[in-house]
VMD Tcl script that draws the C-alpha trace (Angstrom):
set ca {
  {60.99 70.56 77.23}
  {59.40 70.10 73.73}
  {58.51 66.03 73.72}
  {58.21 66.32 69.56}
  {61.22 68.33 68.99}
  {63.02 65.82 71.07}
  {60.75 62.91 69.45}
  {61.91 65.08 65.77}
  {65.63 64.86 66.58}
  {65.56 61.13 67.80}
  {63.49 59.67 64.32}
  {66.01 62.17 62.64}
  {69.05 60.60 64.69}
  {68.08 57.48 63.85}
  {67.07 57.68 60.26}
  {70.83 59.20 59.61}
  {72.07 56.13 61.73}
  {70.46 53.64 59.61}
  {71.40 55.39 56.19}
  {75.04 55.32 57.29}
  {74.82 51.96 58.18}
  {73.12 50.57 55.30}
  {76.26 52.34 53.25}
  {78.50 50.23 55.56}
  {76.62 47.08 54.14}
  {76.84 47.53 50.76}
  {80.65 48.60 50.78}
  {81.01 45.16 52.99}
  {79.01 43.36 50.27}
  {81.21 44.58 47.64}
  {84.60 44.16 49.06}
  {84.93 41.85 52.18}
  {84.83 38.30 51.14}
  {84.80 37.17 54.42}
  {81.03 38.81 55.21}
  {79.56 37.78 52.19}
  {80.76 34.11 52.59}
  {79.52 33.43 56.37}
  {76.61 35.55 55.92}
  {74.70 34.88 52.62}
  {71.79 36.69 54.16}
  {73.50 40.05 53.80}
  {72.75 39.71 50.45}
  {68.89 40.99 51.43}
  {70.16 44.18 52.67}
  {68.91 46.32 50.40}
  {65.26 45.36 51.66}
  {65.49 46.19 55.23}
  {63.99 49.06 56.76}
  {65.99 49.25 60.46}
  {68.13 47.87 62.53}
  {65.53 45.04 63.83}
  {65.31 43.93 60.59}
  {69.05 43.59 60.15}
  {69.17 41.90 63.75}
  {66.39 39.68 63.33}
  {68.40 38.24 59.55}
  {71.98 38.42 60.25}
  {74.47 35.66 62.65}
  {76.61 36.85 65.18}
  {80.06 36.74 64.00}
  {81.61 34.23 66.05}
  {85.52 34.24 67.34}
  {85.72 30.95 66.24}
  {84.83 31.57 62.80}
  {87.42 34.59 62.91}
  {90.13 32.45 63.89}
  {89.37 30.10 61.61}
  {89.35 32.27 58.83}
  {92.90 33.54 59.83}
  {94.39 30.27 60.29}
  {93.18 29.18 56.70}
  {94.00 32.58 55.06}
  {96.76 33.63 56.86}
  {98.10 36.62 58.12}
  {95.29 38.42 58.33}
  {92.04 36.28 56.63}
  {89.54 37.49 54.32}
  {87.44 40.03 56.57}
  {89.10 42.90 55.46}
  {87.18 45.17 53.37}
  {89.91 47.31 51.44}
  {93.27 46.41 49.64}
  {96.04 45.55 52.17}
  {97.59 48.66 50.91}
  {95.40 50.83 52.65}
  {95.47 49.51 55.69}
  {97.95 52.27 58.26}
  {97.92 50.61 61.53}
  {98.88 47.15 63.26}
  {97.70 45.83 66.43}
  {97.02 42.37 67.77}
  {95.12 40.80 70.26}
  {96.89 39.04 73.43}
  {95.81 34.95 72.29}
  {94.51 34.38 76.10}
  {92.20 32.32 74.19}
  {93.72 30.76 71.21}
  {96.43 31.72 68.51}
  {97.04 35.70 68.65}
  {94.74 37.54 65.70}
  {96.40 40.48 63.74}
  {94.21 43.56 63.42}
  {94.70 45.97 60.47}
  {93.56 49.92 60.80}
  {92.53 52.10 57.96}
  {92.98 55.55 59.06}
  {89.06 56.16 58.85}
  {89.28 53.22 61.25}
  {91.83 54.97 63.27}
  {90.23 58.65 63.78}
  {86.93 56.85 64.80}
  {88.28 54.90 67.64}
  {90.05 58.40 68.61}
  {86.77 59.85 68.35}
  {85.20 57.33 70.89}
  {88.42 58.13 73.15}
  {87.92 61.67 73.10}
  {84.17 60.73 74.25}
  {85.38 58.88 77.33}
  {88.63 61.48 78.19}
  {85.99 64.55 78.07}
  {83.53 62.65 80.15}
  {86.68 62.00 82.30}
  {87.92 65.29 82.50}
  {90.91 64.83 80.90}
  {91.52 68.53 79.43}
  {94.25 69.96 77.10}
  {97.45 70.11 79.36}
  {96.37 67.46 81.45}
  {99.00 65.41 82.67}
  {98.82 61.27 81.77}
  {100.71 58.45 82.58}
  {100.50 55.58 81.02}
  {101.24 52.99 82.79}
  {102.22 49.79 80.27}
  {104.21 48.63 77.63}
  {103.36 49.91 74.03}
  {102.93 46.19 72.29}
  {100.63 45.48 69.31}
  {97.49 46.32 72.15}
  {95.00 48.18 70.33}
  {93.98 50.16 73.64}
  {96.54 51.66 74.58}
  {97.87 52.92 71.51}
  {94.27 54.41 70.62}
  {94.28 56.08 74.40}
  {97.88 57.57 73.99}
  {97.19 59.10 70.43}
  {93.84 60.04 71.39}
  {94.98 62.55 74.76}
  {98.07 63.24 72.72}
  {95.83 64.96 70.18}
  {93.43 66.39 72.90}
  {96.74 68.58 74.11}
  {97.80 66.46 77.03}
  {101.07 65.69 77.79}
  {101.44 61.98 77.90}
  {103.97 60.36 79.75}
  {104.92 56.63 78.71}
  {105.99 54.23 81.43}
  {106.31 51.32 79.80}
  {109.09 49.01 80.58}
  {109.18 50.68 84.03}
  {108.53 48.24 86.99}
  {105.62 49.84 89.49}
  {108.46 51.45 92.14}
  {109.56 53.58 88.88}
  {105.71 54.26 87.58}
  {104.94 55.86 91.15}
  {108.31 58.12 91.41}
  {107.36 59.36 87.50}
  {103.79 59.84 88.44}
  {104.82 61.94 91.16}
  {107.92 63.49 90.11}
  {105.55 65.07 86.93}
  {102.30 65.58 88.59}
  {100.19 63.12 86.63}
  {96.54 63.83 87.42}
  {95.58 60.81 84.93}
  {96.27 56.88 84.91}
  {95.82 54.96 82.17}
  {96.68 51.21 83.09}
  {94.91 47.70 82.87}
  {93.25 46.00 86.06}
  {96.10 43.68 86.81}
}
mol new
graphics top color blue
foreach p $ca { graphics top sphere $p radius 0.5 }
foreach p [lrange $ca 0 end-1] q [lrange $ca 1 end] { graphics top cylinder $p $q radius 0.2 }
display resetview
């Protein structure tokens, strides 16, 4: 083990990190209303060195100030950081807590989350030909669109139960030889 090698990749790692993030910043300065409105302090991006620095000067973006946003710049509010045009994908979250909020997808947006997916379905074993069920409905849930598309394009074969009541899940789980379940805790 070679301590600065690994020290060499990690200040490397993290020096790439910053740089990409500090390109998020400035396209989010440019473009997304929303950001530069809550978060004057944004403005100061340009001077900070690291992450702490951007920690230590930025707010947490609250839900509240999300839903607020929507409900007085409906559909979708102001944080969006492209023309509507370019947004691909819709999903929406469930409004447990409040007023459903629309999400829209860019398709950078898109292959990233499948790029996190693939993260967890290698770490799970989930190989090409694997066999997955998934076991809900296909609404406007971010997750489970994101988990289909992302073992679809791994090579699995996915198998959609949605609409089926739990009787009908088991006999298709069996009756293909799932190895994989992809369902919610409830």
């Amino acid at each position: 083990m070679n301590r600065s090698a690994d020290a060499e990749l990690t200040r490397r790692w993290s020096e790439d990190r910053w740089r990409k993030f500090h390109s998020l910043l400035a396209r989010v300065m440019e473009s997304n209303p929303f950001q530069r409105n809550r978060a004057p302090e944004l403005a100061r991006f340009p001077e900070w060195r690291d992450f702490e620095d951007f920690l230590s000067s930025c707010p947490f973006t609250s839900k509240e100030e999300l839903a607020r946003d929507r409900l007085e710049n409906p559909p979708y509010g102001t944080n969006l950081s492209f023309p509507e045009d370019d947004y691909l994908k819709f999903h929406q979250t469930s409004g447990t807590l409040g007023k459903p909020m629309a999400w829209l997808d860019t398709s950078e947006d898109w292959n990233w989350m499948l790029g996190n997916w693939d993260c967890v379905l290698q770490a799970a074993g989930v190989d090409r030909g694997s066999r997955c069920h998934f076991a809900f409905s296909f609404g406007p849930f971010l997750g489970f669109w994101t988990a289909y598309e992302a073992a679809q394009r791994r090579g699995c074969l996915c198998m959609p139960g949605g609409g089926q009541g739990s009787e009908q899940r088991i006999r298709s789980i069996l009756e293909h030889g799932a190895e994989f379940l992809f369902c919610t805790p409830t």
